[in-house]
C-alpha positions as CSV (number, residue, x, y, z in Angstrom):
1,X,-152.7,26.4,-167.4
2,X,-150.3,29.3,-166.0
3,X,-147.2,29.4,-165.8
4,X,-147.0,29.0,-161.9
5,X,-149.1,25.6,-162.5
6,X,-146.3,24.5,-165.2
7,X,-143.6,25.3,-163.1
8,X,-145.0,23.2,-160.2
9,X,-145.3,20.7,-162.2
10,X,-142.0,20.6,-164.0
11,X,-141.0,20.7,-160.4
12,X,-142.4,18.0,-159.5
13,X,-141.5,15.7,-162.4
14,X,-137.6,17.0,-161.7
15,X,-137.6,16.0,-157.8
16,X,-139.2,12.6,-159.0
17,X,-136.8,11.2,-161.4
18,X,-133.9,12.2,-159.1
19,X,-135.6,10.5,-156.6
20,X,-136.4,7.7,-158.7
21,X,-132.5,7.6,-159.4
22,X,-131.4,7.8,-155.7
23,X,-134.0,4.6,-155.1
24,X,-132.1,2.9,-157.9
25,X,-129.0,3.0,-156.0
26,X,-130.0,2.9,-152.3
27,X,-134.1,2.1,-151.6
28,X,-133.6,3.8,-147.6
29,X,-131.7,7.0,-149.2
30,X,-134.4,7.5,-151.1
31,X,-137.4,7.1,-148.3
32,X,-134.9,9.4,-146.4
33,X,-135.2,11.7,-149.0
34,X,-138.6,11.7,-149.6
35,X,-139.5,11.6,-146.0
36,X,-137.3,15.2,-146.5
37,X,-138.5,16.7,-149.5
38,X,-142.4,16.3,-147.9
39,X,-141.6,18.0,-145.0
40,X,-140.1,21.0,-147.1
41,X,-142.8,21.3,-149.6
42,X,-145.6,20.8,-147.0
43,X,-143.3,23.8,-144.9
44,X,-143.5,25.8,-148.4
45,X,-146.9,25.9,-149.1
46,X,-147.3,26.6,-145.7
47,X,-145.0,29.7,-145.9
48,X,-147.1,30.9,-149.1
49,X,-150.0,31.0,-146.7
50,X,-149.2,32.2,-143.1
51,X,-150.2,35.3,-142.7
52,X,-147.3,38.3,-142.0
53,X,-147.8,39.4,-138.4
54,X,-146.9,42.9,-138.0
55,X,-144.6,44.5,-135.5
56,X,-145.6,45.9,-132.6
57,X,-145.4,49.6,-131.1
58,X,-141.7,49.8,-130.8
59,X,-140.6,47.1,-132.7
60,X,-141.4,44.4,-130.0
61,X,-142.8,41.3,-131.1
């Protein structure tokens, strides 16, 4: 396992439990939340795989 793979994953376990927390207090805070955090890790992971477009002649894009 690499150290990006253990990262993710301790990642993971954090966002979890404090979401398991928020749904101990308030069940729609956390669906709220989660609804959230999935949005930003799908946006993420699709940041880590869009390509870079160039700029054009000029500096137009």
């Amino acid at each position: 396992m690499t150290e990006q793979q253990t990262l993710l994953i301790l990642e993971v376990v954090f966002v979890l439990v404090g979401l398991a927390g928020v749904g101990m207090v308030s069940v729609p805070a956390a669906l709220v939340l989660g609804g959230l955090l999935g949005v930003v890790a799908v946006e993420r992971q699709a940041a880590r795989h869009r390509p870079v477009q160039g700029r054009g002649k000029g500096g137009e894009r």
